[in-house]
VORO-402912 format. One record per residue (C-alpha): residue in one letter; x, y negated, z. Coordinates in Angstrom, 2 decimals. Each point is the difference from the previous one (the first is absolute). Example, Ala and Ser with C-alpha at 12.3 -4.5 7.8 and 13.67 -1.06 7.14 Angstrom:
2
<rec rest="a" x="12.30" y="4.50" z="7.80"/>
<rec rest="s" x="1.37" y="-3.44" z="-0.66"/>
//
This chain:
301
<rec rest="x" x="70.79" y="-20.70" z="-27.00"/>
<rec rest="x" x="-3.20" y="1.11" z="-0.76"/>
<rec rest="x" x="-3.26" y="-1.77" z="-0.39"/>
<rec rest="x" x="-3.20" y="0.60" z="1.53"/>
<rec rest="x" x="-3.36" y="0.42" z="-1.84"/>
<rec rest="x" x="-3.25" y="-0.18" z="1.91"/>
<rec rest="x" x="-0.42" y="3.61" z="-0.60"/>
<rec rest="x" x="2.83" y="0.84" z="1.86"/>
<rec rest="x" x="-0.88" y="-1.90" z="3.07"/>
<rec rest="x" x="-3.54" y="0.99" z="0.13"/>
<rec rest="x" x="1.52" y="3.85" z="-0.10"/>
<rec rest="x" x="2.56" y="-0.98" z="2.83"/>
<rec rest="x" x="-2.79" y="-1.79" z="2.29"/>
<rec rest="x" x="-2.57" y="2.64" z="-0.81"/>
<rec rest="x" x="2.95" y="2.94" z="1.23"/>
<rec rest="x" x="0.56" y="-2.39" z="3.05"/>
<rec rest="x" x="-3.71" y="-0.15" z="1.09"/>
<rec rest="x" x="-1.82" y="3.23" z="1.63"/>
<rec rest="x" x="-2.25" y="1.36" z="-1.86"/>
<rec rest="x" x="-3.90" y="-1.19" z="-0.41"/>
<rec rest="x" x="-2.42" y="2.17" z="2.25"/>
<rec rest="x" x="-3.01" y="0.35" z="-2.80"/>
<rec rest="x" x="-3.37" y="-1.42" z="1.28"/>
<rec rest="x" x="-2.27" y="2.66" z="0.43"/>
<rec rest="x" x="-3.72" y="0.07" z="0.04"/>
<rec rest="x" x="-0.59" y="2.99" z="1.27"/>
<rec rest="x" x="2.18" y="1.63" z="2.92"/>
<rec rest="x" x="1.96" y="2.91" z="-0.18"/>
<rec rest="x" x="-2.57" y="2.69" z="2.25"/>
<rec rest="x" x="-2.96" y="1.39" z="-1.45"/>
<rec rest="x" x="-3.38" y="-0.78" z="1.60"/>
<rec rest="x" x="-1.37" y="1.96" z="2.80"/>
<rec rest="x" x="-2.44" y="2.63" z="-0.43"/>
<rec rest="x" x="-2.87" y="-2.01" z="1.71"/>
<rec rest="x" x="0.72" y="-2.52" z="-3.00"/>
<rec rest="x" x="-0.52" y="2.21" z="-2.66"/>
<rec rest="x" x="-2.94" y="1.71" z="1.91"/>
<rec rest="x" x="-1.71" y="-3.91" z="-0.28"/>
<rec rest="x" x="0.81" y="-0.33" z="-3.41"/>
<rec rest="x" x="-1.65" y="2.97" z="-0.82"/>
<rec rest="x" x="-3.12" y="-0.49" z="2.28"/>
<rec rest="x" x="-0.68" y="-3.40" z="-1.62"/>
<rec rest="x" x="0.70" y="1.18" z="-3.53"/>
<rec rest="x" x="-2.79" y="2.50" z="0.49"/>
<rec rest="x" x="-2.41" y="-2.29" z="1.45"/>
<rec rest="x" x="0.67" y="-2.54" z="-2.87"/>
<rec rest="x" x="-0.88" y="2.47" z="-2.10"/>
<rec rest="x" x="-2.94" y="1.17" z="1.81"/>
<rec rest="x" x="-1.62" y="-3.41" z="-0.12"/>
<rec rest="x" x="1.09" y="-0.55" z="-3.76"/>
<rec rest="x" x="-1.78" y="3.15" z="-1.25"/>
<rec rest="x" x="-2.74" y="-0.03" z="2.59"/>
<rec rest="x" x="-2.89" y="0.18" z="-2.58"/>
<rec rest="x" x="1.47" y="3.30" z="-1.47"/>
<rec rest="x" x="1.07" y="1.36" z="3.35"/>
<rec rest="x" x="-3.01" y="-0.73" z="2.05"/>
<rec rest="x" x="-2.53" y="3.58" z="-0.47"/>
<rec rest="x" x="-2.95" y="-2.25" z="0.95"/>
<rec rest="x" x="-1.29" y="-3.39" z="-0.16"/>
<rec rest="x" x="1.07" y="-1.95" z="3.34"/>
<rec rest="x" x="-3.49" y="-1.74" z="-0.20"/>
<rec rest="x" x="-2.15" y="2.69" z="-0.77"/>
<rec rest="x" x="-2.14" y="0.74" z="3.15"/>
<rec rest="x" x="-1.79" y="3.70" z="0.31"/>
<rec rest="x" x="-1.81" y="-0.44" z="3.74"/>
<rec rest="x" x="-0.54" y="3.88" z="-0.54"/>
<rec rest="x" x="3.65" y="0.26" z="0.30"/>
<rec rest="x" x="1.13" y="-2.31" z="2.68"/>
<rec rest="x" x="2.26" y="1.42" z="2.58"/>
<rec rest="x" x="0.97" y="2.46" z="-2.01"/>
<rec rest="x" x="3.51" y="2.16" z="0.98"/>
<rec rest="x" x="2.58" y="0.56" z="-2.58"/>
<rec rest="x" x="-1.19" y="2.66" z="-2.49"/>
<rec rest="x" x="1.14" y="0.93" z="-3.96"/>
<rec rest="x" x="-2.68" y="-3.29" z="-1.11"/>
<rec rest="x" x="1.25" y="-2.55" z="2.79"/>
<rec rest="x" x="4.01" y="0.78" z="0.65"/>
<rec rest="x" x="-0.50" y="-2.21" z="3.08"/>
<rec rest="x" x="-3.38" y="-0.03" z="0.94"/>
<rec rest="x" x="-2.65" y="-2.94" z="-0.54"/>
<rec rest="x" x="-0.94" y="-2.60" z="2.06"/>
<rec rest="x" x="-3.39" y="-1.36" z="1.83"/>
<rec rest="x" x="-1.03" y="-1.12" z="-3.34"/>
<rec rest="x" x="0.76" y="3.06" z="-1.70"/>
<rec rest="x" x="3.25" y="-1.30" z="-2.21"/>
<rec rest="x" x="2.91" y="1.99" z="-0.47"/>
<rec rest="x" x="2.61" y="-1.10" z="2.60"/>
<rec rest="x" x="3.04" y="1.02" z="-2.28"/>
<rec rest="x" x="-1.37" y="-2.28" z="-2.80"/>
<rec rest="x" x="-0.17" y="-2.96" z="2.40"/>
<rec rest="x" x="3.21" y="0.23" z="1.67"/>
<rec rest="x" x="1.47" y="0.38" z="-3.68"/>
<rec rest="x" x="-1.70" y="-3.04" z="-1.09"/>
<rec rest="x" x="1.17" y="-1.66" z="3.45"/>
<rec rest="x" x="3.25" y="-0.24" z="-1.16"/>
<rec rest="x" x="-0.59" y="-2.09" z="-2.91"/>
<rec rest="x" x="-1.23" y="-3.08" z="2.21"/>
<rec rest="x" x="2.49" y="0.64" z="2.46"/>
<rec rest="x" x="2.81" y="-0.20" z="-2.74"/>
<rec rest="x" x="-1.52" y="-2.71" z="-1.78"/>
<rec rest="x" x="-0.54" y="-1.88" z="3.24"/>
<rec rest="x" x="3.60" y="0.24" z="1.01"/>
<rec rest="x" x="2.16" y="-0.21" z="-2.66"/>
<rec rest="x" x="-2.17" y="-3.54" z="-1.44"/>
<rec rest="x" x="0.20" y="-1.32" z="3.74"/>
<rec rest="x" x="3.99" y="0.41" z="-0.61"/>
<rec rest="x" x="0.06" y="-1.72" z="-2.87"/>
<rec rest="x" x="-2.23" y="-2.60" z="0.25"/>
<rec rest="x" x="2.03" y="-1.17" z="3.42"/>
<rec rest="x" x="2.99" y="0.32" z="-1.87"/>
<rec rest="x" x="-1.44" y="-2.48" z="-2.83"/>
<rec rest="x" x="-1.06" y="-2.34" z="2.49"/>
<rec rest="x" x="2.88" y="0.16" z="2.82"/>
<rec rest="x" x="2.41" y="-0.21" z="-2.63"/>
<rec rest="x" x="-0.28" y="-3.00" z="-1.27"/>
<rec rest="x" x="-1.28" y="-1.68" z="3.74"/>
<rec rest="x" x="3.51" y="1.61" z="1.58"/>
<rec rest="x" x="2.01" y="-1.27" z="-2.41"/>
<rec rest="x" x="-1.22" y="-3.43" z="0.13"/>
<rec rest="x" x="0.19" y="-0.05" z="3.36"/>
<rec rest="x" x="3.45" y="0.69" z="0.16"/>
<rec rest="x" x="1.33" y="-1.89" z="-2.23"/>
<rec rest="x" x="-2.18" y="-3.55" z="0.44"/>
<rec rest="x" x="0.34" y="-0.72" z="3.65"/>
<rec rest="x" x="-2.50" y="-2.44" z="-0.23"/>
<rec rest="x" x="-3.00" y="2.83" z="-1.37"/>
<rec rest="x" x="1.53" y="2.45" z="2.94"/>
<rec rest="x" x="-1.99" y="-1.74" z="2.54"/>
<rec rest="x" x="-2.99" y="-0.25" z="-1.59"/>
<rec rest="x" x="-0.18" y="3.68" z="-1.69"/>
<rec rest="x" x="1.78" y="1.92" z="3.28"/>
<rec rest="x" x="-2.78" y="-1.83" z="2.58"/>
<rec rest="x" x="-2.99" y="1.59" z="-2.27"/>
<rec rest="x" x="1.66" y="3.45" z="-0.20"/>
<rec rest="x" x="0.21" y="-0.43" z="3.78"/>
<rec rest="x" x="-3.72" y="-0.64" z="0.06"/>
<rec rest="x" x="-0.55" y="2.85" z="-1.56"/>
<rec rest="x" x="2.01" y="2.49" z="1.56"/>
<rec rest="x" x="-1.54" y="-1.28" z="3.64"/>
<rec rest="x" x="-3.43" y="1.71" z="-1.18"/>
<rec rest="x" x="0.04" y="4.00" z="0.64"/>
<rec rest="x" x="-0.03" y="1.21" z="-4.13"/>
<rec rest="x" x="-2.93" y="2.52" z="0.61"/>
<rec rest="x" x="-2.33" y="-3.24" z="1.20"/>
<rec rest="x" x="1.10" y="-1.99" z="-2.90"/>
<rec rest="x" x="-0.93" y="2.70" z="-2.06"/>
<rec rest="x" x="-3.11" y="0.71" z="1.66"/>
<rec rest="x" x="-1.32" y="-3.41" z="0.01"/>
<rec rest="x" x="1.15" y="-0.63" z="-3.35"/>
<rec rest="x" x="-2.26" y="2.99" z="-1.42"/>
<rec rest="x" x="-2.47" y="-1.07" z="2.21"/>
<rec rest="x" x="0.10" y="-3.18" z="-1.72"/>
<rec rest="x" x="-0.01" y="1.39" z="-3.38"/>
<rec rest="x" x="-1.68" y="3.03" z="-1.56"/>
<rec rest="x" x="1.60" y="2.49" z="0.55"/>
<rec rest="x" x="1.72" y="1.71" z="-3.05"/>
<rec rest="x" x="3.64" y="1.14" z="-1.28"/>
<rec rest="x" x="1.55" y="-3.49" z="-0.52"/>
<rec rest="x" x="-1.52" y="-1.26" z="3.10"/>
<rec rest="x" x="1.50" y="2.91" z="1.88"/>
<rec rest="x" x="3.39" y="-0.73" z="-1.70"/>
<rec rest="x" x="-0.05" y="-3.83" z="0.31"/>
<rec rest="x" x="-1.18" y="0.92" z="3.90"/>
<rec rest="x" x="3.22" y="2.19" z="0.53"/>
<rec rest="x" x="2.06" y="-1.87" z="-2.12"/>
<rec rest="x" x="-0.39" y="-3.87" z="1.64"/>
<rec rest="x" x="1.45" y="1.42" z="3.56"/>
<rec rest="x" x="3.20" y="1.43" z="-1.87"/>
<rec rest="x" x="1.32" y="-2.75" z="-2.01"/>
<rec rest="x" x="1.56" y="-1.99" z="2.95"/>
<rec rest="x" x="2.43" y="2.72" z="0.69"/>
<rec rest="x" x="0.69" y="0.14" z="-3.57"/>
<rec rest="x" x="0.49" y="-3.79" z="0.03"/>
<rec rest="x" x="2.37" y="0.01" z="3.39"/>
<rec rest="x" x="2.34" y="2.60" z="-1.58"/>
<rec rest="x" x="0.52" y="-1.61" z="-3.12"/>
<rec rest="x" x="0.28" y="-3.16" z="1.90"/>
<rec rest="x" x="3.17" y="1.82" z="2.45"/>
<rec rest="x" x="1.81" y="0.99" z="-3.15"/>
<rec rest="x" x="-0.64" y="-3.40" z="-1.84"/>
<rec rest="x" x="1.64" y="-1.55" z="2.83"/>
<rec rest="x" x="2.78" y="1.90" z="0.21"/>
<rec rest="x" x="0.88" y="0.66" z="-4.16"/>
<rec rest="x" x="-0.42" y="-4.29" z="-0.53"/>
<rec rest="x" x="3.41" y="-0.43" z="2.02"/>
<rec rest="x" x="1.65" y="2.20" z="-2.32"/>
<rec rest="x" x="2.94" y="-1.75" z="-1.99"/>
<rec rest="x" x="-2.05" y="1.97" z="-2.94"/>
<rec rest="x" x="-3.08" y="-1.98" z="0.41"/>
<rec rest="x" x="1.89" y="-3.22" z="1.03"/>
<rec rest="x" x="2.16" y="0.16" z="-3.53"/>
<rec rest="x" x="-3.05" y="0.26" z="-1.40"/>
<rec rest="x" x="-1.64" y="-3.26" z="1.15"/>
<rec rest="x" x="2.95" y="-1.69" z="-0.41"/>
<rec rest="x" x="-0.05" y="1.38" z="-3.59"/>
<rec rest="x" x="-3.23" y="-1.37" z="-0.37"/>
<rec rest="x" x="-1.89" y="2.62" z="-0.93"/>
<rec rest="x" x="-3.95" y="-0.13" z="0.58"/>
<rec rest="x" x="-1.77" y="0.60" z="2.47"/>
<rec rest="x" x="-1.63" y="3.09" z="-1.68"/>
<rec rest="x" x="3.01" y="0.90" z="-0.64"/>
<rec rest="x" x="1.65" y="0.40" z="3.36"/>
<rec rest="x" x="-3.11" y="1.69" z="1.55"/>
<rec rest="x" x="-0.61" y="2.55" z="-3.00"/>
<rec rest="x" x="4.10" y="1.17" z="-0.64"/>
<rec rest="x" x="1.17" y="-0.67" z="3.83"/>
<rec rest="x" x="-2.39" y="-0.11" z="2.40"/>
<rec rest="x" x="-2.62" y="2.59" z="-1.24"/>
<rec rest="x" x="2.04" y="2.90" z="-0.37"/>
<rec rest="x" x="1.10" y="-0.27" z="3.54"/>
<rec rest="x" x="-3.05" y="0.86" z="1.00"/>
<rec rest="x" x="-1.34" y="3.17" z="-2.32"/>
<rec rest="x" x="2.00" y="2.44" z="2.46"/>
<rec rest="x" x="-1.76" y="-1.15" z="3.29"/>
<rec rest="x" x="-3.49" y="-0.40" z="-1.70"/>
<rec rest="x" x="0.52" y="3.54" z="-1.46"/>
<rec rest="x" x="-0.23" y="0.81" z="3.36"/>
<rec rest="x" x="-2.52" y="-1.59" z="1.42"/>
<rec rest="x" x="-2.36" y="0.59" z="-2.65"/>
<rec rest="x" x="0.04" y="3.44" z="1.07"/>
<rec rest="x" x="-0.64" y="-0.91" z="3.36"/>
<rec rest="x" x="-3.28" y="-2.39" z="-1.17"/>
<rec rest="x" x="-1.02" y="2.82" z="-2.00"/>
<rec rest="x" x="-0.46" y="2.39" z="3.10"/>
<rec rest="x" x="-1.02" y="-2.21" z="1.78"/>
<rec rest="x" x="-2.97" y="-1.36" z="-2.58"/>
<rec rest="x" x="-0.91" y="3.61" z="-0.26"/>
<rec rest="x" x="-0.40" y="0.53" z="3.28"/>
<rec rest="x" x="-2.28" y="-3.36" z="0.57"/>
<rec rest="x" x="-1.88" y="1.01" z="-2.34"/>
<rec rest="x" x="-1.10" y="3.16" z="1.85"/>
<rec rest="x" x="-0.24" y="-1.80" z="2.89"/>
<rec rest="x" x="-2.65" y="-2.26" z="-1.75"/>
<rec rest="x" x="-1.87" y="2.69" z="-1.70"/>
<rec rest="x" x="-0.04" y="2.15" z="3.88"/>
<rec rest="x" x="-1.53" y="-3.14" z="1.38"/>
<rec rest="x" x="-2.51" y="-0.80" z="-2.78"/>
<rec rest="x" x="2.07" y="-3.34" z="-1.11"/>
<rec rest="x" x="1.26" y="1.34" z="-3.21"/>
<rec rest="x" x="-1.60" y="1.49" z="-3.37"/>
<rec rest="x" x="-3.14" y="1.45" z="0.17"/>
<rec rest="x" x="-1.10" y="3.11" z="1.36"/>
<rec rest="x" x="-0.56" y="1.32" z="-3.03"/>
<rec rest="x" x="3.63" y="-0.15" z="-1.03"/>
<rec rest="x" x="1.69" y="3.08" z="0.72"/>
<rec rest="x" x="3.21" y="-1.74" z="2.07"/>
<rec rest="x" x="1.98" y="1.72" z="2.29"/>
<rec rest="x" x="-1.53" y="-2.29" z="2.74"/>
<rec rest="x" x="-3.40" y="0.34" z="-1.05"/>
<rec rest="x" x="-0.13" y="3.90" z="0.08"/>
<rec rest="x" x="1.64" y="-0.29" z="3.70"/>
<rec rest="x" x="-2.67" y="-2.45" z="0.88"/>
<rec rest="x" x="-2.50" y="1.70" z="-1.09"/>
<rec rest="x" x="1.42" y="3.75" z="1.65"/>
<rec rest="x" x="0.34" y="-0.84" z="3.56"/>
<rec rest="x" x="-3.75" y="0.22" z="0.66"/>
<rec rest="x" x="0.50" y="3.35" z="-1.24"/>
<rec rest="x" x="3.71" y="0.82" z="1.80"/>
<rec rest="x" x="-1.03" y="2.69" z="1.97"/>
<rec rest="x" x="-2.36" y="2.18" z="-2.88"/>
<rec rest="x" x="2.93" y="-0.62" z="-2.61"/>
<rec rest="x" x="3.72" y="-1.92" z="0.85"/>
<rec rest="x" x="0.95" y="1.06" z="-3.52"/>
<rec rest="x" x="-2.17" y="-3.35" z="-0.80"/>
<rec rest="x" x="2.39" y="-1.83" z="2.18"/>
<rec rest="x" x="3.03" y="2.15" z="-0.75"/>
<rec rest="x" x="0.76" y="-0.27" z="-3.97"/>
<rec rest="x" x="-0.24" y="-3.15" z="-0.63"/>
<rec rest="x" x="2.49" y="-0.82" z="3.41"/>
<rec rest="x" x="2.29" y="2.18" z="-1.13"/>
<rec rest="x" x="0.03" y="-1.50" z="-3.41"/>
<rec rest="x" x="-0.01" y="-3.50" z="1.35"/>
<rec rest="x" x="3.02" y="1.12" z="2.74"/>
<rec rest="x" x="1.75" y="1.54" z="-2.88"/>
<rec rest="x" x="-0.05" y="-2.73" z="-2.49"/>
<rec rest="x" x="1.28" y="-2.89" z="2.58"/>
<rec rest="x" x="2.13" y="2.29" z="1.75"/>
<rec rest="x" x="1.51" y="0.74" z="-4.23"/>
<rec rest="x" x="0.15" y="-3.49" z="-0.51"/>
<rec rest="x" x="1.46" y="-1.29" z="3.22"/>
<rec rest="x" x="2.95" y="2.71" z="-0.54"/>
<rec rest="x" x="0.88" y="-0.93" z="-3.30"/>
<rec rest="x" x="-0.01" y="-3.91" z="1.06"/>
<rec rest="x" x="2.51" y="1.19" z="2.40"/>
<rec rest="x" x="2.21" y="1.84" z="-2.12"/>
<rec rest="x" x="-0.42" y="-3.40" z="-2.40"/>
<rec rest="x" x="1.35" y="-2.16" z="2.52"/>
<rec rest="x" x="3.17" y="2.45" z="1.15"/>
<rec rest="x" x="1.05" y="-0.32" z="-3.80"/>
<rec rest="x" x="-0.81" y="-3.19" z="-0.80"/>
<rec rest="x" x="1.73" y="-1.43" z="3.47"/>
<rec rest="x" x="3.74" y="-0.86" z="-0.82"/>
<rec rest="x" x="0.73" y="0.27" z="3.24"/>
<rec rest="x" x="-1.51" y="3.72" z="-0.21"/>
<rec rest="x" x="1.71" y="0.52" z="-3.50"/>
<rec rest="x" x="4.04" y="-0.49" z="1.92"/>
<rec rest="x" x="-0.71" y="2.67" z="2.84"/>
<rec rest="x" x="-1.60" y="2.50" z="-2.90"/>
<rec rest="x" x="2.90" y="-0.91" z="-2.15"/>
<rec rest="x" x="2.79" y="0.19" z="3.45"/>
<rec rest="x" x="-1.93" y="3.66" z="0.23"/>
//
């Protein structure tokens, strides 16, 4: 008769048992051409607005009235506009504000929704009182809010931001709040309070990381969508000043001049389109792999 060890028996149950699919990350397929295509769009205008200074062949405020309405030539690669500044420099420097404004919208709603969704999912009592005044604020249109919150204020780059950002935080807040909901009925998050662990503790190891895969997502979403605000502003004469070469404020100030030169309407649209349309795609391709649901019909591929 022969004894058994607990070696043995873990062998014999771990034989018995089918074998452990491996969690994956990432699925299987590759991503899509149109993916890589975004990536490579947005890298470039990244760097375009990082090295701006060295890139730009003129200063964007430097007005020649001599020159204004100038076509494209060997001086001015794209042409000047009714103040006699290079367009190309502009709609270089355009991308820095239009960067800067949309990625610090992102994460300033995601510093400020974080901590609101979480609490209101978790404290039933603060749900009311935190969900009503996200519901006030996402009954006012966001390009109102923002234009009567510049109006308000002087206008400038944080005022912009805080303009764009204040509209965004209650859908930060309500999807933190969905997956707070669900992840504190979690046997996980119950063992935990029944542990007694803090407070701290069971939002910052349980509840928290829950929630970086969805507001991955979104942020990319905000960030278009800040970006694209904020040419809104600018076109309507709510955002920075005209002097600020934005990608709003150089459409704004080319439609009186459409029909003599579209290029003044044209570049920095196609810039604009391009850098949402960049943005949006890769904030789609973030969700398919970050989606469990997504990851089992990749992996079943």
């Amino acid at each position: 008769m022969s004894l058994s060890t607990p070696e043995s028996v873990a062998a014999e149950r771990s034989e018995a048992m089918p074998p452990r699919r491996r969690l994956r990350l990432w699925p299987r397929r590759r991503p899509g051409w149109t993916v890589i295509l975004a990536a490579i769009c947005l890298t470039l205008i990244v760097v375009v607005a990082i090295l701006a200074p060295w890139l730009a062949p003129h200063d964007p405020l430097n007005m020649s009235p001599a020159n204004r309405l100038k076509p494209a030539d060997d001086t001015y690669w794209l042409g000047t506009d009714a103040y006699g500044r290079d367009l190309l420099s502009r709609v270089l420097y355009g991308a820095r504000v239009s960067l800067t404004v949309g990625i610090g919208s992102a994460l300033i709603s995601v510093v400020i929704g974080l901590p609101l969704g979480i609490l209101a999912g978790f404290f039933r009592g603060l749900d009311a009182v935190i969900m009503r005044v996200m519901d006030g604020l996402m009954a006012i249109p966001s390009v109102l809010l923002a234009i009567a919150i510049v109006s308000l204020i002087s206008a400038n780059l944080w005022t912009v931001m805080a303009a764009i950002t204040i509209p965004e935080i209650p859908r930060i807040v309500r999807l933190v709040r969905s997956v707070v909901l669900s992840a504190r009925e979690e046997p996980y998050v119950e063992a935990a309070v029944a542990l007694g662990s803090s407070l701290f503790t069971i939002m910052w190891r349980h509840l928290m990381p829950n929630t970086l895969a969805p507001l991955i997502v979104m942020s990319t979403y905000i960030c278009a969508s800040a970006i694209l605000t904020e040419a809104i502003l600018s076109f309507l004469g709510a955002g920075l000043g005209t002097e600020t070469p934005t990608w709003g404020n150089i459409m704004a100030e080319g439609r009186t001049y459409f029909l003599i030169k579209p290029s003044l309407i044209f570049w920095p649209g196609i810039m604009l389109s391009i850098c949402i349309l960049s943005i949006n795609l890769l904030g789609d391709a973030a969700r398919d792999r970050l989606d469990p649901r997504l990851q089992k019909r990749g992996g079943a591929q």
